[in-house]
C-alpha positions as CSV (number, residue, x, y, z in Angstrom):
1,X,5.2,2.2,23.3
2,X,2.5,0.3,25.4
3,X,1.3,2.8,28.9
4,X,1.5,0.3,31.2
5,X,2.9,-3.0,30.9
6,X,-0.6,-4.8,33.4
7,X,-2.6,-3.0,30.8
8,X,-1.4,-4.0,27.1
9,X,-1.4,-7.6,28.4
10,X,-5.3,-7.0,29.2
11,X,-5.9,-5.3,25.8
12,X,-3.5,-8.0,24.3
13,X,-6.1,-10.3,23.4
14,X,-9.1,-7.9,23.0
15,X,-6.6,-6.2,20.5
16,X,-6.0,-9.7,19.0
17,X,-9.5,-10.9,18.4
18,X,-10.6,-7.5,16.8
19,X,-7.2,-7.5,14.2
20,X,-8.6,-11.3,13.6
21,X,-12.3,-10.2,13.0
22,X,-11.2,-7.7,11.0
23,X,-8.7,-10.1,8.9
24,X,-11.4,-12.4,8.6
25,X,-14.1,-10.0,7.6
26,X,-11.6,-8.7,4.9
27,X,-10.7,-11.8,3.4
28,X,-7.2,-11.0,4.2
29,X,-4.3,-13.3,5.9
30,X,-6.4,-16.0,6.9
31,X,-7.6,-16.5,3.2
32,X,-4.5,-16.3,2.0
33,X,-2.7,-19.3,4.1
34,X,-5.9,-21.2,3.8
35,X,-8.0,-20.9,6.8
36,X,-11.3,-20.0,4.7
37,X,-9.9,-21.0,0.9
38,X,-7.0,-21.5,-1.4
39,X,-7.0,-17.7,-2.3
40,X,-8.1,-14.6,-1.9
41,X,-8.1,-12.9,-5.7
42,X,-5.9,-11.5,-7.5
43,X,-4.4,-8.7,-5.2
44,X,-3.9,-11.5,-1.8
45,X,-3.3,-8.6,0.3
46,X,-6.9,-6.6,-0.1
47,X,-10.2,-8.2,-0.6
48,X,-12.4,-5.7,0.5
49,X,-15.8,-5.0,-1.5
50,X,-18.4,-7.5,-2.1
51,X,-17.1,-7.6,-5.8
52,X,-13.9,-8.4,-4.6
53,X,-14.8,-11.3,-2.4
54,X,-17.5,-13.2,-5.3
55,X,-14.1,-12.9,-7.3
56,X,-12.3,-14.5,-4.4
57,X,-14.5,-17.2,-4.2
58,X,-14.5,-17.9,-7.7
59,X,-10.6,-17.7,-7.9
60,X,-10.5,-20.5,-4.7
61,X,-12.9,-22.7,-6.7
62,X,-10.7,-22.5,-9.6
63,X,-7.7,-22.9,-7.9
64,X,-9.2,-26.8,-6.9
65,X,-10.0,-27.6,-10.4
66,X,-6.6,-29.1,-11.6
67,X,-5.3,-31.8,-10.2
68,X,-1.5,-32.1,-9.5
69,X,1.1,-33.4,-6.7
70,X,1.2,-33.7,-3.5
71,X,3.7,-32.1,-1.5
72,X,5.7,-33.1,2.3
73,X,9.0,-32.5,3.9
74,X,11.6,-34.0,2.3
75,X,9.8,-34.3,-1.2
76,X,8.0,-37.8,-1.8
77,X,8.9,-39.4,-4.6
78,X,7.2,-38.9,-7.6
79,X,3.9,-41.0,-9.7
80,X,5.4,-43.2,-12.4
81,X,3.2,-41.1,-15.0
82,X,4.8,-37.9,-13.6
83,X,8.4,-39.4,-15.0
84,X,7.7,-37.6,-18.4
85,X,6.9,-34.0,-16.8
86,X,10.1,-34.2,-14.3
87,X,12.3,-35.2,-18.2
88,X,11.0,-32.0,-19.3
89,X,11.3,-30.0,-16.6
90,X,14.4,-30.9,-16.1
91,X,15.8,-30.0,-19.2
92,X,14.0,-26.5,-18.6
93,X,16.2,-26.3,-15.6
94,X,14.4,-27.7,-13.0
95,X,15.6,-30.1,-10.4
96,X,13.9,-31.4,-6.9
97,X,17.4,-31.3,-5.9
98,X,17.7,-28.4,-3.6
99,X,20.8,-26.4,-2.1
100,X,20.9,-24.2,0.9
101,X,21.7,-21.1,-0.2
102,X,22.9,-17.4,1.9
103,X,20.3,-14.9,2.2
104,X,21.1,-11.3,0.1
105,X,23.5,-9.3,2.2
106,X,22.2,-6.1,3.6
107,X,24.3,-4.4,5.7
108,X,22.2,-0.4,5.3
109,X,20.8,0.8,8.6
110,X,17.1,1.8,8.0
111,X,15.6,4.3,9.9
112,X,15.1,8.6,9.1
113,X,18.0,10.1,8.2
114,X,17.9,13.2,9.8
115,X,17.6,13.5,13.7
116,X,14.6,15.5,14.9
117,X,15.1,17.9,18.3
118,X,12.5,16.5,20.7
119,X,10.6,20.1,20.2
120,X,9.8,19.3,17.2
121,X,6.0,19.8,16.0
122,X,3.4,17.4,13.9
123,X,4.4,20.2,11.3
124,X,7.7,20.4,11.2
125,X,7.2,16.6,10.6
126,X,4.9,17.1,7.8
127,X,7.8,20.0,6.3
128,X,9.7,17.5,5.7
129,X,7.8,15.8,2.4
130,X,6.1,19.1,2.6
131,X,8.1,22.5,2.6
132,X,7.5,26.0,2.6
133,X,9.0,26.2,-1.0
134,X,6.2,23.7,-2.3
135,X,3.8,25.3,-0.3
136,X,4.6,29.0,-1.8
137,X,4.8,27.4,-5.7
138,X,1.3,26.1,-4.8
139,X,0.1,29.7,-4.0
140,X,1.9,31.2,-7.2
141,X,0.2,28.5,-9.0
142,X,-3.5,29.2,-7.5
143,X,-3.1,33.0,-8.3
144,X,-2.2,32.2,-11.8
145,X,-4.8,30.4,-12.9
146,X,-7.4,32.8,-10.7
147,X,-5.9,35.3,-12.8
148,X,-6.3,33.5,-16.4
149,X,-9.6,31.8,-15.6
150,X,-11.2,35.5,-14.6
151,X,-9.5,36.9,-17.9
152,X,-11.4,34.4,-19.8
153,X,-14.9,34.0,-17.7
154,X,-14.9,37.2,-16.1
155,X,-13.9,39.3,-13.7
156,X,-14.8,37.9,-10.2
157,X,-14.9,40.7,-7.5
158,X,-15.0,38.6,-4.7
159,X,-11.3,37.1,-5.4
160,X,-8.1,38.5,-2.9
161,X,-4.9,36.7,-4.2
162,X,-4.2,34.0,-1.8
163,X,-1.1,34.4,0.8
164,X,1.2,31.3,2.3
165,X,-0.6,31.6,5.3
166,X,-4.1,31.2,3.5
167,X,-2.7,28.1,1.7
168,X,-1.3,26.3,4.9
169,X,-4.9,27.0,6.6
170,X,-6.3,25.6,3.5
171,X,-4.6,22.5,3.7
172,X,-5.2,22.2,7.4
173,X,-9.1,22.5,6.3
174,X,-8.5,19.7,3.8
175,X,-6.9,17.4,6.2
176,X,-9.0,17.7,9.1
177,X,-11.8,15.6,7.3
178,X,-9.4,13.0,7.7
179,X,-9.3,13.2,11.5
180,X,-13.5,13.6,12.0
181,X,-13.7,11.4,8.7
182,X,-17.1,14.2,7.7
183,X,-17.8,13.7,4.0
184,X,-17.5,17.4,3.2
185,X,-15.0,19.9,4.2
186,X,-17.6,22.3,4.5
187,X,-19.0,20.7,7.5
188,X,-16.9,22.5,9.5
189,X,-18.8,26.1,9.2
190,X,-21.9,23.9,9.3
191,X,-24.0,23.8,12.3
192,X,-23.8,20.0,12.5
193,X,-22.2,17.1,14.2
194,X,-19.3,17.8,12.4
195,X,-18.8,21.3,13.0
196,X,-15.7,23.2,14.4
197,X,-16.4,26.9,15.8
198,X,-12.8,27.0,16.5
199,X,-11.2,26.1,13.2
200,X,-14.2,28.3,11.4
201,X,-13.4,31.2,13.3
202,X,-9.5,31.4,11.4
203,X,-11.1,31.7,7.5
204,X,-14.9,32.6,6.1
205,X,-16.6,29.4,4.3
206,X,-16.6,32.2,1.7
207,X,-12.9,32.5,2.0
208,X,-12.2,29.0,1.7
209,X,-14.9,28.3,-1.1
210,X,-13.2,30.7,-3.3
211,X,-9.4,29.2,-2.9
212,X,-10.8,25.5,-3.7
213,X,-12.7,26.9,-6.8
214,X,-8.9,28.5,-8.0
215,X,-6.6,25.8,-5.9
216,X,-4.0,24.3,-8.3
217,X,-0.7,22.7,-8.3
218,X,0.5,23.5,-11.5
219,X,-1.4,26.2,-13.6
220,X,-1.3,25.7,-17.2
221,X,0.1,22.7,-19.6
222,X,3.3,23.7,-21.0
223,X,3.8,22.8,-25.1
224,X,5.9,19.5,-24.1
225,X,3.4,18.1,-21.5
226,X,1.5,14.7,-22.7
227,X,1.0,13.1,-19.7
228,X,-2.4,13.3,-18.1
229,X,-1.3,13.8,-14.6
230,X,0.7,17.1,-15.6
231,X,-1.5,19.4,-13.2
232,X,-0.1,17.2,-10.1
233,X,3.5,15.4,-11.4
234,X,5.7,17.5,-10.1
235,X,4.2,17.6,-6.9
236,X,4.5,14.2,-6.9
237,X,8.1,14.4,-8.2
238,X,8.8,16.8,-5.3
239,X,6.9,14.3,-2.3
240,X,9.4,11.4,-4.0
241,X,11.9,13.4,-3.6
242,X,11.1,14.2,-0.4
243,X,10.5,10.2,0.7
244,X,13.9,9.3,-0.2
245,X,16.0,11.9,1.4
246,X,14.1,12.1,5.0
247,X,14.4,7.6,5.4
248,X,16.4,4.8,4.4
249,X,14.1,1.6,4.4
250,X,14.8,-2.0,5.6
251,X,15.5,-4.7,3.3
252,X,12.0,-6.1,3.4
253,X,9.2,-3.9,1.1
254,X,6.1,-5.0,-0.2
255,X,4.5,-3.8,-3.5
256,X,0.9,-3.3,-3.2
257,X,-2.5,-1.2,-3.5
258,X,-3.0,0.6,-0.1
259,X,-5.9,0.1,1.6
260,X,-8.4,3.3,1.4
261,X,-11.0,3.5,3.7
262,X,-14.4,4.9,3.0
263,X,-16.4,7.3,5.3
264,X,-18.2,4.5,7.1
265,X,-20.8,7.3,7.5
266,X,-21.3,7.7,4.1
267,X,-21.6,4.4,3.3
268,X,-24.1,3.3,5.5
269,X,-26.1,6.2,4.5
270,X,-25.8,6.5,0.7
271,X,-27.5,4.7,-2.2
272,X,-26.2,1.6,-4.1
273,X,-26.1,4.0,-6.9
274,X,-24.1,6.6,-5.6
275,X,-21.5,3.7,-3.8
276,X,-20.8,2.5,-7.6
277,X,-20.7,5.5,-9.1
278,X,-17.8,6.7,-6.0
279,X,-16.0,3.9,-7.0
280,X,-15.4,4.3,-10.2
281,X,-12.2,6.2,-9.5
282,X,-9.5,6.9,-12.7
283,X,-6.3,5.9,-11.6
284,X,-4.8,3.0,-9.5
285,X,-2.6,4.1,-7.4
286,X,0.4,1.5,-6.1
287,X,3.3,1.7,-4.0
288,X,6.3,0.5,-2.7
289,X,6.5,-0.4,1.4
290,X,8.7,-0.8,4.1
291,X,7.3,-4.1,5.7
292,X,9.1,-3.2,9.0
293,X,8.1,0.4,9.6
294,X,5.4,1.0,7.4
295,X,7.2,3.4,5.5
296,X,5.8,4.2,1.7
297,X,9.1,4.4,0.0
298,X,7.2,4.9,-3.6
299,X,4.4,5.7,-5.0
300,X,2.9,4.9,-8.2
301,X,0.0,5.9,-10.2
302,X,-1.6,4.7,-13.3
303,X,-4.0,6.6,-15.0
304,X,-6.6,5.4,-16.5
305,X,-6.9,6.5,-20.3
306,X,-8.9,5.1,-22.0
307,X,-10.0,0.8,-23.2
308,X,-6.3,0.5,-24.4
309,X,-4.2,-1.2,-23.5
310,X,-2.4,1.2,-21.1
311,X,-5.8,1.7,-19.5
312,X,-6.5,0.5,-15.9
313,X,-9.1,-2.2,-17.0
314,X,-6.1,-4.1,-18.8
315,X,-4.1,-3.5,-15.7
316,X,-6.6,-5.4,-13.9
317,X,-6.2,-8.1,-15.9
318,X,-2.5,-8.7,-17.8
319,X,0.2,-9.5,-15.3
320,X,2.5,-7.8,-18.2
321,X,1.3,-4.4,-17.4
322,X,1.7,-5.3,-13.2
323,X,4.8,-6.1,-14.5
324,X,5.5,-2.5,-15.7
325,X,3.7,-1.2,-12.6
326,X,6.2,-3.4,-10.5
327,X,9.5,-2.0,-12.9
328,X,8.6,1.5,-11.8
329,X,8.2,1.2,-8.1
330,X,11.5,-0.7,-8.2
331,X,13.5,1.5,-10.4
332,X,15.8,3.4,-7.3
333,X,15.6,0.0,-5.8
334,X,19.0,-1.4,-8.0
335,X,22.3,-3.0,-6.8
336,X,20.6,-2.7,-2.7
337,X,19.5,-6.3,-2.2
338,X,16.2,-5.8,-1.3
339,X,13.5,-8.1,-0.3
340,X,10.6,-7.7,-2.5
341,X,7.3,-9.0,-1.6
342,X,4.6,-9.5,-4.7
343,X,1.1,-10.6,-4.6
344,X,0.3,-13.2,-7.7
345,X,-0.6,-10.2,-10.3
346,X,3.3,-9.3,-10.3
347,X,5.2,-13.0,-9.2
348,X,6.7,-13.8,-12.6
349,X,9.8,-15.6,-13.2
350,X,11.0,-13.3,-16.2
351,X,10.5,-10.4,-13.7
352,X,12.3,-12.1,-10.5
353,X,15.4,-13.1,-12.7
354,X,15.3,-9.6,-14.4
355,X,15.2,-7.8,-10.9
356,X,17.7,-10.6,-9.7
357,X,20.2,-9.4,-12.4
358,X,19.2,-5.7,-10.9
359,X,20.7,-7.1,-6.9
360,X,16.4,-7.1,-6.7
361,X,15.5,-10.5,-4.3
362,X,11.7,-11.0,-4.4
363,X,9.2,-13.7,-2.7
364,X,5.7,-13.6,-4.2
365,X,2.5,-15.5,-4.1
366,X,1.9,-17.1,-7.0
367,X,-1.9,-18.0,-8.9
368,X,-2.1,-20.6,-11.6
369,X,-5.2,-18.3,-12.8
370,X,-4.1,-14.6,-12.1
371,X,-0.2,-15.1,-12.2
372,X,2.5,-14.9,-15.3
373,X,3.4,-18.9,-15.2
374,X,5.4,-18.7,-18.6
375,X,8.7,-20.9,-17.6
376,X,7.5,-22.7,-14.6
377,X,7.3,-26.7,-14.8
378,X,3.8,-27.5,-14.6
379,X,3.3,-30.5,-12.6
380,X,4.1,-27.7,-9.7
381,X,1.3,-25.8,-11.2
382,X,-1.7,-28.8,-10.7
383,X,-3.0,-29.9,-7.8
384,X,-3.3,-33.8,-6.8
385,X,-7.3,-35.5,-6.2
386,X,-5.9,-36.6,-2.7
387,X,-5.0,-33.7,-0.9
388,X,-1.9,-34.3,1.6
389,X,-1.6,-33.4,5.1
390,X,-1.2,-29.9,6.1
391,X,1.8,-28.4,6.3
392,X,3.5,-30.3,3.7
393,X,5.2,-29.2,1.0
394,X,7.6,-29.4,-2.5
395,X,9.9,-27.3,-3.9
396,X,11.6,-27.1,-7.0
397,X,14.6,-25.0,-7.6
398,X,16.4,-23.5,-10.8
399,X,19.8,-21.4,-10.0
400,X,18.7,-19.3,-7.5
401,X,15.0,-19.5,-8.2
402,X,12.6,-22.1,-5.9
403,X,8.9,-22.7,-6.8
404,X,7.6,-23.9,-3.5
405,X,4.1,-25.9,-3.6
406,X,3.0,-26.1,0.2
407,X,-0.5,-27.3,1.8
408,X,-2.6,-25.6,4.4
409,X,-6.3,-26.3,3.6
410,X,-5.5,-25.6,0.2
411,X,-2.4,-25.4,-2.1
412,X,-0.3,-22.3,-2.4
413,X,2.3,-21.8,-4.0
414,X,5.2,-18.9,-3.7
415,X,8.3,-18.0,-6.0
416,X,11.3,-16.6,-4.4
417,X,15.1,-16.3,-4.7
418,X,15.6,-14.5,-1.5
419,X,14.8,-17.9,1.2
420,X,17.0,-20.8,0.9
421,X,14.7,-24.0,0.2
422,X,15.9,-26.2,3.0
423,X,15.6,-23.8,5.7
424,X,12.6,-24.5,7.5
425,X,9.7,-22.3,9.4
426,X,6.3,-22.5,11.0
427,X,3.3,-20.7,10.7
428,X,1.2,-20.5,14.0
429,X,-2.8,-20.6,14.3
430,X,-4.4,-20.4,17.1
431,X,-6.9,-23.3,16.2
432,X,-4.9,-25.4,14.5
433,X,-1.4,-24.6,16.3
434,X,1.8,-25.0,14.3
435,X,2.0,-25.7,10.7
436,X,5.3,-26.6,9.6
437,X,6.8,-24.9,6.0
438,X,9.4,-23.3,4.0
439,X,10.8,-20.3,5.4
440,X,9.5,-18.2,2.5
441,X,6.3,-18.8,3.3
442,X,6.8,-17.6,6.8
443,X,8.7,-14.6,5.7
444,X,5.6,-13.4,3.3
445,X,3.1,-14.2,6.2
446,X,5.1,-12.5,8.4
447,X,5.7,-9.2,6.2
448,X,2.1,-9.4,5.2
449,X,0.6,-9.3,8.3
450,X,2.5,-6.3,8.8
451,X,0.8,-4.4,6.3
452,X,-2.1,-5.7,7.0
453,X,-1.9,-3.9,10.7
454,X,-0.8,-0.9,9.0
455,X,-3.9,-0.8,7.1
456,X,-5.7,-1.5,9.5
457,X,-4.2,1.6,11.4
458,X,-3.7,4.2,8.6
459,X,-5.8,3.6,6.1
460,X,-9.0,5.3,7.9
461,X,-7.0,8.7,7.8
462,X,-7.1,9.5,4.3
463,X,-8.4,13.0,3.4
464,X,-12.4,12.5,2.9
465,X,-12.6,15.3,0.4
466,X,-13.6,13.8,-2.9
467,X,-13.3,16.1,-5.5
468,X,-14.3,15.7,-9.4
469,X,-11.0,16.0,-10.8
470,X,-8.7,13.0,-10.7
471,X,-5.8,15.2,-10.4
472,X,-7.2,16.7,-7.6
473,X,-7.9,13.2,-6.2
474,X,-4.0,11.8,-6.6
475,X,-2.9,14.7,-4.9
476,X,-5.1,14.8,-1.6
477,X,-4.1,10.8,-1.3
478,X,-0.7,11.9,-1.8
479,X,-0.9,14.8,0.8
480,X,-2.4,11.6,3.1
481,X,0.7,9.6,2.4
482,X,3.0,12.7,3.2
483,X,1.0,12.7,6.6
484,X,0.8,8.9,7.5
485,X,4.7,9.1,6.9
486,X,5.4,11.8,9.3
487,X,3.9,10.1,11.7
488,X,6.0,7.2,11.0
489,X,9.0,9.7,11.5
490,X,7.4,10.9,14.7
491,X,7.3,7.8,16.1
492,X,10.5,7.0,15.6
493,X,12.2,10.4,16.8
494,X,13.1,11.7,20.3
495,X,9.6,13.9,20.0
496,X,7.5,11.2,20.4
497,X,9.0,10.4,24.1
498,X,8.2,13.8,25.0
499,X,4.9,13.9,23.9
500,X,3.4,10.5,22.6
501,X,0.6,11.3,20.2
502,X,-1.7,8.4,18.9
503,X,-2.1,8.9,14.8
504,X,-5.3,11.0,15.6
505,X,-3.6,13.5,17.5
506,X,-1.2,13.9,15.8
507,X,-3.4,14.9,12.9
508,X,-5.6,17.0,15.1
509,X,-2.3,19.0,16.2
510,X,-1.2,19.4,12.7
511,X,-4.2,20.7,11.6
512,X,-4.1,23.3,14.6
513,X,-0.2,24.6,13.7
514,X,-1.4,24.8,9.8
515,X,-4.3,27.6,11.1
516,X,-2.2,28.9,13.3
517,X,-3.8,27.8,16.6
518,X,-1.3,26.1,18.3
519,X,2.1,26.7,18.8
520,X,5.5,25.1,17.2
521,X,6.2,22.9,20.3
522,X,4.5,19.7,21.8
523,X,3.4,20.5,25.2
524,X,4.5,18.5,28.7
């Protein structure tokens, strides 16, 4: 994919140390294998607002407090006063005797499952999770409830029922704040930096004001409906649909909270105030990734309702409802042997031996403060007032199951049942060169750092539009999904040798085919 062979190895390193800054500044992979502290919160693969990083700070100083073992490469032998512990650990089921172990077979191919013709277009990418047929039950939809709303608040003279080709420019409106990142659509038909005499010339601001003040996905609540996302569920239904027909992932995923960035704009213009009250959003919103494409297989959103204990500030903090968020990502994931990777909100031994009963393999990070421990022997748990050398490390195994306690500047520990204990791997620093460990833990760095570079390349194109209603706001991230995975798809088609787009081209080109400005075929 590189130009020219001369150049990437030029960019190579410029490319490198910016990924690295960015890491760094984000509290991301570094914190977590213990380059700046023990561990970096409760979700290891985001730390991104101030809030976020205090709490990491306070979760790395807590993480010191209890003293425990030290760790190396075969095991060392154990304290006399740790002789009690090991007794009752081991009538739990643990034993330091460990067994090699096959990895879970997988013998799928990954990839799209449907071959695109190299003339294919950024649209007929996006048609894929996004059809004509949803498009057209979004415009039925819109014309209904611009019909019931008038009927009740009066007539409004200004309204023309909305056609396909109104709703597509709509959308391409919409999506194009994701490509100039302008905090409000309406910049477009402004006079601005942000303004676009070409896209305003193809609908009035007038126009387009009047389908966003009617714009809906589903119209009215029918008798049966409880659930507070009814307005935008069955797009969602639709776009899940949609994911697992058009791609088969790999056998590595990782469950976590995307990475959304703001308008950097906006936030270096804007008021403390008005950052805290943009945060506040009312949902959390998960899903379930391909660690070797970048793929979102899933996607998962939990409202919040409310100070129960459904509600998103008791997701925040009882692993039992990450638990439930974990359970729903995973549920078409059954009988596949798939490679799940967790941060320490989810790793819980109940849930890896309940997905392990599913043909569900899983390798998470585990937190004595912000992780389910119920089961695991506790003298793995504690950490020793002499810390050991780097790089070394104990495990623990029960059936399938190893607890691995490894050192790096700090003790981390990570449950899995898809690594066998006694193979071995590395993880490389550039300061501090090779640090010896269990294959596990270079298997999460690994996949982690993949996300991490997908974040770090999709998550600034996210629709800017920020609307009031929450259902309005799960369905413009889900329309951002929909587009981040074409891309994916593009990339990985015979189109993309034809024409190679970067991600902000191809975005700019969809919006053009959606107004109608370009035509269905990438140029030469």
């Amino acid at each position: 994919m590189a130009e020219g062979g001369g150049g990437a190895r030029r960019r190579a390193p410029a490319l490198l140390e910016a990924a690295r800054a960015r890491y760094e500044s984000l509290h991301i992979s570094d914190d977590v294998f213990g380059e700046s502290g023990p561990d970096s919160g409760g979700n290891p693969f985001y730390s991104t607002s101030a809030a976020s990083r205090s709490s990491s700070a306070a979760s790395s100083d807590d993480e010191r407090e209890p003293p425990g073992p030290p760790g190396a490469a075969p095991p060392p032998p154990r304290a006399p006063d740790a002789q009690e512990p090991e007794e009752d650990e081991a009538g739990a089921g643990w034993s330091a005797a460990l067994r090699d172990r096959p990895p879970p077979r997988f013998e799928d191919t990954g990839g799209p499952t449907r071959k695109m013709p190299p003339s294919a277009s950024a649209v007929d990418f996006f048609q894929l999770f996004v059809p004509d047929n949803v498009l057209k039950n979004m415009v039925v939809q819109t014309n209904m409830y611009a019909k019931k709303f008038q009927e009740r608040f009066g007539s409004d003279g200004a309204w023309v029922e909305v056609t396909l080709t109104e709703m597509k420019a709509f959308l391409g409106y919409m999506i194009s704040t994701s490509i100039s990142h302008c905090e409000s659509v309406l910049s477009i038909w402004s006079g601005g930096f942000y303004s676009n005499r070409s896209l305003a010339l193809v609908m009035s601001q007038a126009r387009f004001e009047k389908i966003l003040k009617y714009f809906h996905v589903v119209a009215f609540r029918s008798s049966q409906t409880t659930h507070g996302l009814y307005k935008v569920q069955p797009f969602l239904d639709s776009l899940q649909n949609s994911f697992d027909s058009a791609f088969r992932p790999s056998q590595t995923q990782v469950l976590h909270e995307p990475l959304i960035d703001e308008d950097p704009v906006f936030i270096a213009t804007c008021t403390e105030r008005e950052l805290r009250k943009r945060k506040k959003r009312k949902f959390s919103l998960w899903v379930r990734q391909c660690s070797s494409t970048g793929f979102i297989i899933q996607i998962y959103v939990h409202l919040k309702e409310g100070g129960g204990p459904d509600g998103l500030d008791a997701l925040k903090n009882k692993p039992q409802l990450h638990s439930m968020v974990a359970r729903s990502l995973c549920r078409n994931a059954a009988g596949k042997n798939y490679i799940i990777f967790t941060g320490p909100s989810i790793t819980s031994l109940t849930l890896f031996e309940e997905f392990e009963k599913q043909g569900i393999y899983c390798c998470g990070l585990l937190s004595a403060r912000k992780s389910d421990c119920t089961g695991l022997p506790l003298s793995m748990l504690t950490n020793p007032a002499t810390p050991p050398a780097r790089g070394q490390y104990q495990i623990k195994m029960k059936g399938n199951m190893s607890l691995i306690c490894w050192y790096n500047k700090g003790h981390f520990r990570f449950l899995t049942n898809a690594y066998s204990p006694v193979q071995q791997g590395v993880i490389i620093k550039r300061k501090s060169g090779e640090i010896p460990c269990p294959l596990a833990v270079e298997a999460f760095a690994a996949h982690l750092s993949y996300i991490c570079r997908y974040d770090d390349k999709y998550s600034k194109y996210f629709i800017s539009h920020k609307p009031n209603k929450t259902w309005q706001q799960v369905f413009w991230f889900a329309i951002s999904i929909a587009i981040n995975n074409a891309y994916i798809l593009y990339k990985m088609s015979d189109a993309y040798h034809v024409k190679r787009y970067s991600r902000a081209q191809f975005g700019e080109r969809l919006v053009r085919e959606l107004l109608g400005l370009e035509d269905a075929s990438p140029t030469h």
